[in-house]
N, C-alpha and C positions, 0 to 999 in steps of 0.2 A: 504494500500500500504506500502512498506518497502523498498523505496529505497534511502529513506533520511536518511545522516550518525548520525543525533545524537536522534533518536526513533528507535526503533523496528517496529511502525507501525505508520501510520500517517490515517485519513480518510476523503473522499470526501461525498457531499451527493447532489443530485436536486432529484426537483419534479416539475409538472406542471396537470396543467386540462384543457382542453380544451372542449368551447361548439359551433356547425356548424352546421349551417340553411344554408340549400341549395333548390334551387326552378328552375326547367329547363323549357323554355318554347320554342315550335315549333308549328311553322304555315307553310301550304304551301298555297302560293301565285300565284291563275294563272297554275296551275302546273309547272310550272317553277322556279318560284321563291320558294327558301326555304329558311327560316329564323329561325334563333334559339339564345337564349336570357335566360339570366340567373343573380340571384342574388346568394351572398352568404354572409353572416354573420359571424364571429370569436370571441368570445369572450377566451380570455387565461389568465391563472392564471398563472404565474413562482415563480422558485427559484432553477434561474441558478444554476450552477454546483459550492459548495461552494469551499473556500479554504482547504488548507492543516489546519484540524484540532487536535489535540490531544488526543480528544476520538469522538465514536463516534453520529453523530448527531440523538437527538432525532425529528421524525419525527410529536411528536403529537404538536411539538413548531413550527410549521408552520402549519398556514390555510390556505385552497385554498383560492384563489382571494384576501388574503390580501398583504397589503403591508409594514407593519411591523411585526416583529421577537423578544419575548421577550428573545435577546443571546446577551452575552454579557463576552468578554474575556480582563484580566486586559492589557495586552501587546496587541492584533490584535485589540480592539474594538469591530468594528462588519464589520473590513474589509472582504471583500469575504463573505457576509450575504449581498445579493441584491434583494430581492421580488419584483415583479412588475405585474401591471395586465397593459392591453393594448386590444384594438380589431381593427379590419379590415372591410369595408364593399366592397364590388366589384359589378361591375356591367359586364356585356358581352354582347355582340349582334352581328353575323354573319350569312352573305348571301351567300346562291351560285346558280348563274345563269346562266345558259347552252345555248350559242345562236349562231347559225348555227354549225361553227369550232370553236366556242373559249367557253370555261369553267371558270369563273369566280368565286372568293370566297375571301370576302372580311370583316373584326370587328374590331373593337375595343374593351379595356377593359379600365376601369377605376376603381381605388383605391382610399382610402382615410382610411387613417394606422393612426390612434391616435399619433405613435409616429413619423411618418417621413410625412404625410402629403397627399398630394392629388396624382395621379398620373395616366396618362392615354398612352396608346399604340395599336397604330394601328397596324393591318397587312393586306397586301394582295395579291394574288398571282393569276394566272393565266396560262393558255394552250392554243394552238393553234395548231389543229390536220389538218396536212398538209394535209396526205392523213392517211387508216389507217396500214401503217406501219409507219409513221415518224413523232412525235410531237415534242416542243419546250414547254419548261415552263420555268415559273421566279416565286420569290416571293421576299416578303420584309419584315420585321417582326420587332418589339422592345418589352421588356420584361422588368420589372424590378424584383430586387428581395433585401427584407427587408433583414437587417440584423438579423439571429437569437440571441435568449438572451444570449445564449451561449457564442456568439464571442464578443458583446457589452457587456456584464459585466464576462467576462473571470478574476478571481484572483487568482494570484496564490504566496504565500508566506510563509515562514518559520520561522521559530526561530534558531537563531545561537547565537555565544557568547560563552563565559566559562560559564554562569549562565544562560545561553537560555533567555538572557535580551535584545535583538537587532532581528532585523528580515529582512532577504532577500528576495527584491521584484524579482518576476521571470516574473508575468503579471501582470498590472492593468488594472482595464474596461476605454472602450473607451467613452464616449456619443457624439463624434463627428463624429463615423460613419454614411455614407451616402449609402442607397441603389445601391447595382449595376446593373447599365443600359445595358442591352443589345442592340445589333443592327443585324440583320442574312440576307442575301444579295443571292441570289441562283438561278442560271441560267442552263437549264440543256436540253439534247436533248435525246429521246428512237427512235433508228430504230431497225426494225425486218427488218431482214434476210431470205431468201427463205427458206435457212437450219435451220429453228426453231432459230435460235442465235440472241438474243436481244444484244446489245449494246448499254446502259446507258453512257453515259459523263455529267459531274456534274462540274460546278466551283461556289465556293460560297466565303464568304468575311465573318467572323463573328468579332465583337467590344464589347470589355467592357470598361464602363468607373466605376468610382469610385470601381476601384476592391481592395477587403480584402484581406490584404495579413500580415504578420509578421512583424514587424518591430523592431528594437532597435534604443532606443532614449533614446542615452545622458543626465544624468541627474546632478545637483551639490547637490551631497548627503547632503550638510551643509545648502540649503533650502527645500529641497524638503521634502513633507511631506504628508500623507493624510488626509482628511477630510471627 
């Protein structure tokens, strides 16, 4: 890149590897009842997106799945040099059951993410088929979603000064990001029309809580420091 004023050229570098076991399971119950169920596995290797480097990064000085880097700069350290391995397990299971006018479909999922911990989310929603021109549905649903390693160890900084002996923080990683929670709320009606013309109406509600977002935060440059 070139659009820092005192290089010609500056360079970034990541990598990552990623390994997924996945295993989907269906039963029908009764014939009515169907049921389906599933695990899944992650193991991930990183090394988020580095900083503003000098020249550029040799890729053989990172191993997958490790988590140390033998780099090492007299002025950055090994700021913006962040490797990390981590895995995920999940679990799933949802029904759906059809009984006279109403359609039923209902799961859960649960997580448990090495770095943010355990986490489970229901959904479920339903139909009620008046006649068949004019139904009624709802549903209700919650979601989470990890931080990627991108935005939890984001660094980004420079060398300035007359002797390029100081250096301007632009990003530092966060480790006190918290997964964002979803919430999806959705009530809706389809009537047909003699004349072929359906007519959908939809009102729904959607929540995030703990949402990523950019921030600037105040710092007293005459303690702050990294480590």
């Amino acid at each position: 890149m070139t659009f820092l004023d005192y290089a010609d050229k500056v360079y970034r570098y990541a990598a990552g590897r990623d390994i997924l076991l996945e295993q989907l399971f269906t039963v029908l119950i009764k014939k009515r009842l169907e049921v389906m169920s599933g695990v899944t596995y992650q193991y991930s290797g990183n090394l988020p997106q580095t900083s503003f480097l000098d020249a550029p990064f040799n890729p053989k000085d990172y191993k997958y799945y490790s988590t140390g880097i033998d780099y090492h700069d007299t002025l950055t350290k090994d700021f913006g040099i962040n490797p990390l391995v981590y895995h995920n397990f999940s679990a799933f299971t949802q029904a759906y059951y059809p009984f006279k006018k109403f359609r039923f479909m209902g799961g859960v999922r649960a997580d448990n993410n090495s770095q943010y911990g355990f986490s489970i989310n229901p959904r479920l929603a339903g139909m009620f088929i008046l006649n068949p021109k004019t139904s009624f549905r709802g549903s209700i649903g919650y979601a989470y979603k990890a931080p990627p390693a991108s935005l939890e160890w984001q660094s980004l900084a420079y060398k300035a000064g007359a002797n390029l002996d100081s250096l301007v923080y632009i990003a530092v990683p966060n480790r006190d990001l918290k997964p964002e929670k979803y919430m999806s709320v959705e009530l809706g009606i389809l009537k047909k029309t003699k004349r072929g013309l359906n007519i959908n109406v939809s009102v729904f509600y959607n929540e995030i809580k703990n949402l990523i977002i950019d921030m600037n935060v105040p710092v007293d440059d005459l303690t702050c420091h990294w480590q």
